[in-house]
SEFITI-828555 format. One record per residue (C-alpha): y, x, z; residue number from 1. Coordinates in nm, 3 decimals, padded with zeros to 5 digits. Layout:
BEGIN
+---------+---------+---------+-----+
:       y :       x :       z :  nr :
+---------+---------+---------+-----+
:       Y :       X :       Z : NUM :
...
+---------+---------+---------+-----+
% end
This chain:
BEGIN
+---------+---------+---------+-----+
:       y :       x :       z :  nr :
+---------+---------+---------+-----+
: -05.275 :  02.451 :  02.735 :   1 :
: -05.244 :  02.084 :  02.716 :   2 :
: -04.896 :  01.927 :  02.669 :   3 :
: -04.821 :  01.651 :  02.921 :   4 :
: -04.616 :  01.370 :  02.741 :   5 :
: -04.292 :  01.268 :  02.861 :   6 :
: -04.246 :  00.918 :  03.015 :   7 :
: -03.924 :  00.702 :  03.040 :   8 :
: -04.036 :  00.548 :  03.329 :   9 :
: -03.696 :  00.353 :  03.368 :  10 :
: -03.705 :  00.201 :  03.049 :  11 :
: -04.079 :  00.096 :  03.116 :  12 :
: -03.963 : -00.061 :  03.397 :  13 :
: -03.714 : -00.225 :  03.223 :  14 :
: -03.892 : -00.363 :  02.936 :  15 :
: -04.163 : -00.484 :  03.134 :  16 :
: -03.973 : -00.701 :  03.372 :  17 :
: -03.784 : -00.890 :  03.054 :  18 :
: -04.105 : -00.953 :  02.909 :  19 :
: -04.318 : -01.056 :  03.240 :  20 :
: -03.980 : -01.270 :  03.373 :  21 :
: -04.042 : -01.096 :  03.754 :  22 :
: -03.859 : -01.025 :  04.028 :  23 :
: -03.852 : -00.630 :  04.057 :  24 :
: -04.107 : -00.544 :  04.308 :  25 :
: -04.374 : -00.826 :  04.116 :  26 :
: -04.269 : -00.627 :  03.825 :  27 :
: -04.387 : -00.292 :  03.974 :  28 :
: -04.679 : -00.395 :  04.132 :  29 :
: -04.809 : -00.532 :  03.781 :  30 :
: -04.715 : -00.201 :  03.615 :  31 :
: -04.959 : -00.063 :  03.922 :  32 :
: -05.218 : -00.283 :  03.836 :  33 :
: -05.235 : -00.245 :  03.454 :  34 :
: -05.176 :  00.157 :  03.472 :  35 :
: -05.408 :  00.250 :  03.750 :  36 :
: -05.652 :  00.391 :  03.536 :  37 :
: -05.404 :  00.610 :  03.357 :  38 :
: -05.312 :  00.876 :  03.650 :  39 :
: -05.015 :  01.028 :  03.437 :  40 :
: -04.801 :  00.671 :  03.446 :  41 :
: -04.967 :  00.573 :  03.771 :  42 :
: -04.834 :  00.874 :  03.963 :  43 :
: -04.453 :  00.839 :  03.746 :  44 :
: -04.446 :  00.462 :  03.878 :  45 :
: -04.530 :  00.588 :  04.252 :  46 :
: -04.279 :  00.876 :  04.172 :  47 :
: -04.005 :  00.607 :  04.069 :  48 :
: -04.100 :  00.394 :  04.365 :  49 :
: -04.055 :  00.674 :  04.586 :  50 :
: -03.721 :  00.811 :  04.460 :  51 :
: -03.554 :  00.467 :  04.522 :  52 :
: -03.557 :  00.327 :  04.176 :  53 :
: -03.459 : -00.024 :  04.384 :  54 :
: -03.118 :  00.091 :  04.527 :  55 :
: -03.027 :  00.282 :  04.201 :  56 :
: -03.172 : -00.005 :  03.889 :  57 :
: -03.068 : -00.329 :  04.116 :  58 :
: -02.757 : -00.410 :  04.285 :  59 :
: -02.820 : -00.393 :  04.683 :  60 :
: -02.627 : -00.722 :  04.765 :  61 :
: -02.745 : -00.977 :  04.449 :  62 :
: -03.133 : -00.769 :  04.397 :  63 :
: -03.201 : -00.952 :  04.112 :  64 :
: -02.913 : -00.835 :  03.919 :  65 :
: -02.843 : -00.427 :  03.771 :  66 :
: -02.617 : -00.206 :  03.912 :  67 :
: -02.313 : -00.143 :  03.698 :  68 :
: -02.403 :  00.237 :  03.705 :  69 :
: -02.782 :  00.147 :  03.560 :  70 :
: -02.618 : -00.070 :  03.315 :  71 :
: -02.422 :  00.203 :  03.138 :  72 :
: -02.729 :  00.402 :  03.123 :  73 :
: -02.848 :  00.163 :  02.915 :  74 :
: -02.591 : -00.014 :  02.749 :  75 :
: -02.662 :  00.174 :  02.431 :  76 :
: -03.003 :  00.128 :  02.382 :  77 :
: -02.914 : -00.298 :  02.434 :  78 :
: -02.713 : -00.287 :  02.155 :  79 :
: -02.910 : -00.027 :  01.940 :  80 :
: -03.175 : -00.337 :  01.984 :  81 :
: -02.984 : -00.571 :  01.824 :  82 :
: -02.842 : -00.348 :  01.559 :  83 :
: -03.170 : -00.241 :  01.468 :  84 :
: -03.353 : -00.573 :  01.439 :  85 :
: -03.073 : -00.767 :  01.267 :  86 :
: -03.015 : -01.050 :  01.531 :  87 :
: -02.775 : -01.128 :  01.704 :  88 :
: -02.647 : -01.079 :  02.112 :  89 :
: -02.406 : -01.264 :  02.300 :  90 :
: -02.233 : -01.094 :  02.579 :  91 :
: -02.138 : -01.298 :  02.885 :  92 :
: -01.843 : -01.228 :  03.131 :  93 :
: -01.831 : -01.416 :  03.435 :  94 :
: -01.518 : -01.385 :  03.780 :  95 :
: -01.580 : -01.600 :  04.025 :  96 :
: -01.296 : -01.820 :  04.096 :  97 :
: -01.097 : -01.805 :  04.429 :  98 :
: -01.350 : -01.566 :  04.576 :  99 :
: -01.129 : -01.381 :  04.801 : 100 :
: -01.011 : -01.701 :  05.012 : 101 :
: -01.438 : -01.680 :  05.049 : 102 :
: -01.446 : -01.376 :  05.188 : 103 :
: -01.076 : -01.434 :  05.385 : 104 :
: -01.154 : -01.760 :  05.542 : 105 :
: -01.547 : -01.754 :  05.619 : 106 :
: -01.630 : -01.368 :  05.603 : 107 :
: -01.797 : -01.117 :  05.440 : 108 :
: -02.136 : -01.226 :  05.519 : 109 :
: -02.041 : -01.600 :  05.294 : 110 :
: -01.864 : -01.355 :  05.032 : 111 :
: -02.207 : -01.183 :  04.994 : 112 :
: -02.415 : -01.506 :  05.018 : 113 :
: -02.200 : -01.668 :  04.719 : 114 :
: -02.299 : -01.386 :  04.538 : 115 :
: -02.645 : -01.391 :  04.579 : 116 :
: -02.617 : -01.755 :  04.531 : 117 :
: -02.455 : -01.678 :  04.149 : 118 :
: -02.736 : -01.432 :  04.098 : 119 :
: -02.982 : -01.673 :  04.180 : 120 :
: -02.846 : -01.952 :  03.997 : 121 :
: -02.833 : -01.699 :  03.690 : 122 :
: -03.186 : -01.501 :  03.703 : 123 :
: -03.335 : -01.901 :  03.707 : 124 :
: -03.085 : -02.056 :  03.401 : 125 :
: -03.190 : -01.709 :  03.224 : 126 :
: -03.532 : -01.762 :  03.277 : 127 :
: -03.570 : -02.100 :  03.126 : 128 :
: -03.447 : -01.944 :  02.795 : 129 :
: -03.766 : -01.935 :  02.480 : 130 :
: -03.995 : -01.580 :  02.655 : 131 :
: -03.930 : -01.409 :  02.322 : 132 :
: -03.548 : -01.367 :  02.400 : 133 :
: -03.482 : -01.144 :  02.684 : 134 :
: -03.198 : -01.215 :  02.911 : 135 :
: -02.975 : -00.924 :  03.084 : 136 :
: -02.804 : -00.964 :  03.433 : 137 :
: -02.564 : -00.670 :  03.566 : 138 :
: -02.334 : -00.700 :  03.865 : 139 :
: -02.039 : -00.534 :  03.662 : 140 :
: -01.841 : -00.501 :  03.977 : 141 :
: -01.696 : -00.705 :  04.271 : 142 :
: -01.694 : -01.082 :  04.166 : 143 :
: -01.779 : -01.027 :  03.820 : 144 :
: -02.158 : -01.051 :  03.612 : 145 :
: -02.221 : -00.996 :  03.307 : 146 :
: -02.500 : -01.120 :  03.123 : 147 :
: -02.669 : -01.012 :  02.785 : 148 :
: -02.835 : -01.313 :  02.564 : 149 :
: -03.047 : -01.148 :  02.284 : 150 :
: -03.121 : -01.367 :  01.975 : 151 :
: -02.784 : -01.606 :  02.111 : 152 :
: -02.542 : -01.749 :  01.894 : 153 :
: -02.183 : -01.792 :  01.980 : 154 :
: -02.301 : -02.198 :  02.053 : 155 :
: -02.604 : -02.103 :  02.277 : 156 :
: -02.409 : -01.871 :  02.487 : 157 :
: -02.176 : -02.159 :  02.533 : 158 :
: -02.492 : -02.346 :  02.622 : 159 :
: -02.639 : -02.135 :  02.872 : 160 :
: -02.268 : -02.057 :  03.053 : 161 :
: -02.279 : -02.450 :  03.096 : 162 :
: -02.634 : -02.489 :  03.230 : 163 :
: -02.497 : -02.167 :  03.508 : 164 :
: -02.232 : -02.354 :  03.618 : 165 :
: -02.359 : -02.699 :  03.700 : 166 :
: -02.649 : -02.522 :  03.881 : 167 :
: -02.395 : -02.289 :  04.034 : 168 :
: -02.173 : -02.576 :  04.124 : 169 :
: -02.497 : -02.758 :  04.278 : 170 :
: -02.623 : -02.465 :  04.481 : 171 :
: -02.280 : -02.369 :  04.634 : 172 :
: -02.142 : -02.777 :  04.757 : 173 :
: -02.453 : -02.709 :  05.017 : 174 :
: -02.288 : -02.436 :  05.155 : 175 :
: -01.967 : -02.380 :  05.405 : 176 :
: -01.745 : -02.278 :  05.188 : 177 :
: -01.796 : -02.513 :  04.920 : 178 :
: -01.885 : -02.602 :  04.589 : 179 :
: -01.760 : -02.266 :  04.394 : 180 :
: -01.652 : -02.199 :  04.021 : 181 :
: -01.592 : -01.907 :  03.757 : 182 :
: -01.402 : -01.893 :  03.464 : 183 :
: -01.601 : -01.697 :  03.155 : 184 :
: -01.555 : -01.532 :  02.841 : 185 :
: -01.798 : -01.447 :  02.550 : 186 :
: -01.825 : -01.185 :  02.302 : 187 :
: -02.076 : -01.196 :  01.992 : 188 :
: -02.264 : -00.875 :  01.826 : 189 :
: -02.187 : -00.812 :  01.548 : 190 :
: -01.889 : -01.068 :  01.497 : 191 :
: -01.636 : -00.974 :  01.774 : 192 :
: -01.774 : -00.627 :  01.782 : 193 :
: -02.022 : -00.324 :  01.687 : 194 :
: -02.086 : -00.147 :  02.052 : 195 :
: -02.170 : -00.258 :  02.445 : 196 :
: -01.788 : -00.113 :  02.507 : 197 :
: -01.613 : -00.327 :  02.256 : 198 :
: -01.816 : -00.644 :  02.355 : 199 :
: -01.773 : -00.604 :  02.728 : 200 :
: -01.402 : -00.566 :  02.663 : 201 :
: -01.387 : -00.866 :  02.446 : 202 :
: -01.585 : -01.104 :  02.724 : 203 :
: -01.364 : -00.932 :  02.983 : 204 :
: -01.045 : -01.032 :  02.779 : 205 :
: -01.178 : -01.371 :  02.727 : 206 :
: -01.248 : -01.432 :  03.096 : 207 :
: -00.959 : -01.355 :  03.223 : 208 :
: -00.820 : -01.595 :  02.944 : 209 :
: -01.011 : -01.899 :  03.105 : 210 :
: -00.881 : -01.791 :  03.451 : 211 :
: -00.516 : -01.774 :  03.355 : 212 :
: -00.582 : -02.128 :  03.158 : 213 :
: -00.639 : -02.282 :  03.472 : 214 :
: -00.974 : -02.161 :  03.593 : 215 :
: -01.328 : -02.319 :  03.568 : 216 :
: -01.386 : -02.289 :  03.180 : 217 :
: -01.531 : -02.073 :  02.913 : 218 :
: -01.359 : -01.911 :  02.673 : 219 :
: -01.563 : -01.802 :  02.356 : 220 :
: -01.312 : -01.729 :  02.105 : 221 :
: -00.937 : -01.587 :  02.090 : 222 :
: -00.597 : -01.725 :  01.970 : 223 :
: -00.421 : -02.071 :  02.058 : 224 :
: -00.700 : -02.376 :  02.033 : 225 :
: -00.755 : -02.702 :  02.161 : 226 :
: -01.017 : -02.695 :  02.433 : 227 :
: -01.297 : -02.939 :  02.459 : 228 :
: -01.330 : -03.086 :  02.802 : 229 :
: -01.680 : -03.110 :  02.937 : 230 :
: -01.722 : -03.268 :  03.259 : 231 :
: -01.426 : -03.112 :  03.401 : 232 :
: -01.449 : -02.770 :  03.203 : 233 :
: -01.253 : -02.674 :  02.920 : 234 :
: -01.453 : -02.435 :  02.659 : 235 :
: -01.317 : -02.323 :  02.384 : 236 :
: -01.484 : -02.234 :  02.102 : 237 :
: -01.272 : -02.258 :  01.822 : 238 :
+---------+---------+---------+-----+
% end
């Protein structure tokens, strides 16, 4: 009898789309394409499709970010990458600012389109990162993203944070509601901490830092420091 080998289908998924940079159904259709002559993975991938892999893997209101429940499915094996290559991983915590007068004053339909709009504005800074670092996006829960840099120093984080904002910043002043900011916090593997729980705590903690400085900064480090004003936005990262 001939043993059928077991496929992770979800973590083929998942590796593929950080290495082809695609939206979620391109991403499918070229794992199709390139396993349609292999019947075992073809038929998994259908399977997948089928079951709803969309609603469950990507968050229903911003599609090109994870759900919060996929993320802790895989929150291990994100670290376990870093830990077992050697590099390094910055985790990014993002709350939009003010985003309840949003939803209070212009609706629930504008609260969900500044979301998608934050989403948007992060799958494109993400993708103009060097291919051979892959980039992480997860809708942790309400107003707040979190964001996984592999290969990131503490600096580049910083970097990439700043780059999100001005675009955010550009693609929300077109809108009703206006132009629209978040205050951030950033965690480093190994440096701040050893596991996905630690580091999401740390970015959390940081965050809500930045907010309670005054909003519309990045905080990358702890303790009392002078902040370095960028065009408006304090970060701190020292």
């Amino acid at each position: 009898m001939t043993t059928v080998p077991h496929i992770d289908i979800g973590t083929l998924v998942l590796q593929a789309e950080q290495e082809f940079k695609l939206s979620p159904g391109e991403t499918i259709a070229r794992l199709l394409d390139e396993h349609k002559n292999d019947p075992i993975i073809y038929k998994s991938l259908l399977s997948y499709v089928q079951l709803g892999w969309d609603n469950a893997t990507y968050d229903p209101i911003v599609k090109r970010a994870f759900t919060r429940g996929h993320y802790d499915s895989i929150a291990d094996r994100i670290v376990d990458h870093a830990r077992s290559y050697g590099g390094t991983q910055a985790y990014l915590f993002f709350d939009l600012d003010h985003f309840k007068l949003v939803n209070d004053c212009y609706g629930h339909d504008a609260g969900d389109a500044a979301l998608r709009a934050f989403g948007d504005a992060a799958y494109d800074t993400l993708h103009e990162r060097p291919q051979r670092h892959t980039s992480t996006l997860i809708r942790y829960g309400g107003d707040e993203f979190l964001v996984i840099l592999d290969g990131a120093t503490r600096e580049e984080a910083v970097e990439v944070a700043e780059h999100l904002r001005h675009r955010f910043h550009d693609v929300t002043a077109r809108q009703p509601y206006g132009r629209l900011t978040f205050s951030a916090g950033i965690a480093l593997y190994d440096e701040d901490g050893g596991d996905a729980k630690t580091l999401c705590a740390i970015a959390d903690k940081r965050a809500y830092a930045a907010k309670h400085a005054g909003r519309n900064r990045t905080y990358a480090n702890d303790g009392p420091r002078p902040a370095r004003l960028l065009d408006n936005i304090a970060v701190a990262t020292r």
